[in-house]
C-alpha positions in Angstrom: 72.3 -2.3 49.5 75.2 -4.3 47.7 72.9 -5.9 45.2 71.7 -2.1 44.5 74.9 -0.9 43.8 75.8 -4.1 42.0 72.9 -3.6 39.5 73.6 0.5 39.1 77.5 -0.7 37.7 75.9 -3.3 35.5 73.4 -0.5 34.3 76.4 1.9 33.5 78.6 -0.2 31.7 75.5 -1.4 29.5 74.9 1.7 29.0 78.5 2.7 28.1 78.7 0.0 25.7 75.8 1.2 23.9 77.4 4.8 23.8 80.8 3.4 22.2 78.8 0.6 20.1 76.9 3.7 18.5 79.7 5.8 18.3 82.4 3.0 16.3 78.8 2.3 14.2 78.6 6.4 13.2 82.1 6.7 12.5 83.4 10.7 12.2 80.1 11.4 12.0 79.7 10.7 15.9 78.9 13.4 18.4 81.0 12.3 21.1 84.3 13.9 22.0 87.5 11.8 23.0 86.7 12.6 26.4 83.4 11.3 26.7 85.3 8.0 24.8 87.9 7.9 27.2 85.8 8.2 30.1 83.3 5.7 28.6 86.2 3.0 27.7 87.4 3.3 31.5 84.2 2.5 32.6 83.9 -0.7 30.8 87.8 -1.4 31.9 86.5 -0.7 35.5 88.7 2.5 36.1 86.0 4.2 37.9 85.6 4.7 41.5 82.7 2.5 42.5 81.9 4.7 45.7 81.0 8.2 44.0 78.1 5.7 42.5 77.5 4.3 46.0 77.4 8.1 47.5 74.7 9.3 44.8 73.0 6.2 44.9 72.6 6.7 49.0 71.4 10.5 48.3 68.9 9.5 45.8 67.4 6.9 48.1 67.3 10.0 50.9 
C-alpha cells in the first residue's frame, strides 16, 4: 500500500510540473489562475497533505 501511495505523489507532482512548465512556456496567454499556480507550486514544494491522497486512493481501491 506504501509503494501505491508513493507512485500516486510521484504521478502528481509530474503532473504539476507539466502544468507550470506549460504555463511559464504560454506566458499571459495561459489559462491558469494564480490559484491553480499556487496550489500547483506547493505541490512540487511538498505543502500538501499526503493523507487526503491516501484517503481517496483507499476509496478508489473499494
Amino acid at each position: 500500500m506504501k509503494r501505491n501511495v508513493q507512485t500516486l505523489r510521484t504521478n502528481r507532482v509530474k503532473k504539476a510540473q507539466l502544468k507550470l512548465s506549460r504555463h511559464k512556456h504560454l506566458g499571459i496567454k495561459s489559462k491558469i489562475d494564480i490559484h491553480e499556480v499556487a496550489s500547483l507550486m506547493d505541490t512540487l514544494t511538498n505543502r500538501t497533505r499526503i493523507e487526503n491522497e491516501t484517503m481517496f486512493f483507499s476509496v478508489h481501491m473499494n
